[in-house]
C-alpha positions as CSV (number, residue, x, y, z in Angstrom):
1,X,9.8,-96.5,64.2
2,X,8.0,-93.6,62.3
3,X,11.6,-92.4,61.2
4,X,12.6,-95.9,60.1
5,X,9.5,-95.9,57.8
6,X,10.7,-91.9,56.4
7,X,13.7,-93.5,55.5
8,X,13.1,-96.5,53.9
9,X,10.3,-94.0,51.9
10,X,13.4,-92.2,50.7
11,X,15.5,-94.7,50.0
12,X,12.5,-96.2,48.0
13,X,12.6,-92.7,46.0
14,X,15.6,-92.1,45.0
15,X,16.6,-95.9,44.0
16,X,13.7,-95.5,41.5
17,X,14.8,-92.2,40.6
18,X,18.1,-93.5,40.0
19,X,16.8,-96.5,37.5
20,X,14.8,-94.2,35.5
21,X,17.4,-91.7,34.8
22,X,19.9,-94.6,34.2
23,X,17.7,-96.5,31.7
24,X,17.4,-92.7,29.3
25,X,21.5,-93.1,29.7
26,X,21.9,-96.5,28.4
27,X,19.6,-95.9,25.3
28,X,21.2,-96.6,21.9
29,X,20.7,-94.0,19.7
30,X,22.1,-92.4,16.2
31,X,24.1,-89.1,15.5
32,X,21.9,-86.2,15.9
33,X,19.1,-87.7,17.4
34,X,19.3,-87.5,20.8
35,X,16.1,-86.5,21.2
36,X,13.9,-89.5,22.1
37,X,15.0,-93.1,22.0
38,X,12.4,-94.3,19.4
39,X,13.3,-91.6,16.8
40,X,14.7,-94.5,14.6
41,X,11.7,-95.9,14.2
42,X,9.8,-93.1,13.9
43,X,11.6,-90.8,11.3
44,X,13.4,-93.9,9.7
45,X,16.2,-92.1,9.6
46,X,19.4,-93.4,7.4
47,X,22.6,-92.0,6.9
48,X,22.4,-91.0,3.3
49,X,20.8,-88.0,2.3
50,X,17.6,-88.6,-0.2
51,X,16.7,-87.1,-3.4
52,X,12.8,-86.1,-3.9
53,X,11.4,-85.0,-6.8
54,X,8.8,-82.2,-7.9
55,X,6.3,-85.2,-8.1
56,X,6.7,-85.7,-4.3
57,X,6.8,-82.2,-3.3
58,X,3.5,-81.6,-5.1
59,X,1.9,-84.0,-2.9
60,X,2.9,-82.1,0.4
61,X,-0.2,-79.8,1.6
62,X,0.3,-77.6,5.1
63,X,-2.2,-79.9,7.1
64,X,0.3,-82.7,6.9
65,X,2.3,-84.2,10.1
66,X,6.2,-84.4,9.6
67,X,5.2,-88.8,9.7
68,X,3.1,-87.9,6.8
69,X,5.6,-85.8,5.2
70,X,8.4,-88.2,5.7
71,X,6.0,-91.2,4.1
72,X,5.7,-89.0,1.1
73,X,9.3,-88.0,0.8
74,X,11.2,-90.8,2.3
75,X,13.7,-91.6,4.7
76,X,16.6,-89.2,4.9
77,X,19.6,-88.0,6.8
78,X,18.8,-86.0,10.2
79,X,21.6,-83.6,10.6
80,X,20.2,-81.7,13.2
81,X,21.7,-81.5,17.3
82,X,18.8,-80.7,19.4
83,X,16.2,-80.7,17.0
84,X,15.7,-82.8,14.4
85,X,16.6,-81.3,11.2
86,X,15.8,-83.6,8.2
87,X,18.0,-82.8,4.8
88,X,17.0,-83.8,1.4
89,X,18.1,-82.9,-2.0
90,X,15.8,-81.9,-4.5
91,X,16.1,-82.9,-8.2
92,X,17.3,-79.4,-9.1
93,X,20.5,-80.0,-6.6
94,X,18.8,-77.9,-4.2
95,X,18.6,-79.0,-0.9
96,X,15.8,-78.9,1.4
97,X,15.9,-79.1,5.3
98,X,12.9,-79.8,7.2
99,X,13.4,-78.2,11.2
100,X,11.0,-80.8,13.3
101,X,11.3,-79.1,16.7
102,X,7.6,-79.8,17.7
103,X,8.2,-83.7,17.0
104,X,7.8,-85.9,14.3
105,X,3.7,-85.8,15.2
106,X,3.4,-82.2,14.8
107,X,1.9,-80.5,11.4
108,X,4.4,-79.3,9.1
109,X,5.9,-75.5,9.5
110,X,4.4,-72.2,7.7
111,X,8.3,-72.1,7.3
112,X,8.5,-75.4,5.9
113,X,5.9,-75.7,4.1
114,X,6.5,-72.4,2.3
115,X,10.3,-73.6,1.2
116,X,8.8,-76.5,-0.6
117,X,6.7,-74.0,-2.2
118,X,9.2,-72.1,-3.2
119,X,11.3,-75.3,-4.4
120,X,8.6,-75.8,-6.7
121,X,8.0,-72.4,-8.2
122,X,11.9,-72.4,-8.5
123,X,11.5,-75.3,-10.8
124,X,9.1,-74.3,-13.5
């Protein structure tokens, strides 16, 4: 009897096992985001690349969270495979590409940040 109970226990496992990794199969989600099934909604990704201006960049500071960054700057194009790697295009023509590998509720790069910077001194 105690090994009927072992493997219904097992069976019990694995079946749920099974349905978990099955439901992260199913999941609909867009190119380059295969990271997390609500990255839609989070990022707002589109599949256009946006233009920012100096106006917006200005009001990025390095204690921001890539949500907050994306709020400022808008909704963009990810083109990243693995990590999500946000493209913009800056008024200039230049284009600036934000690397989220931490996730979209993680404070904004040194890295990051600093291109803005530099996107903005550019521009003067």
């Amino acid at each position: 009897m105690r090994n009927y109970w072992m493997i219904i226990l097992v069976i019990v496992i694995l079946l749920s096992g099974c349905s978990r990794s099955g439901e992260l199969e199913i999941r609909d989600v867009p190119d380059g985001a295969n990271r997390n099934a609500n990255t839609p909604e989070i990022l707002g990704l589109t599949s256009e690349i946006t233009q920012v201006t100096s106006s917006q960049l200005k009001q990025i500071t390095n204690k921001m969270t890539y949500n907050d960054v994306i709020n400022v700057l808008g909704n963009t194009k990810d083109i990243g495979s693995g990590i999500w790697i946000l493209q913009y295009e800056y008024e200039s023509g230049d284009s600036l590409q934000l690397n989220i590998i931490d996730g979209p509720d993680s404070i904004i790069s040194e890295g990051d940040y600093q291109e803005i910077q530099d996107l903005l001194s550019t521009s003067k």
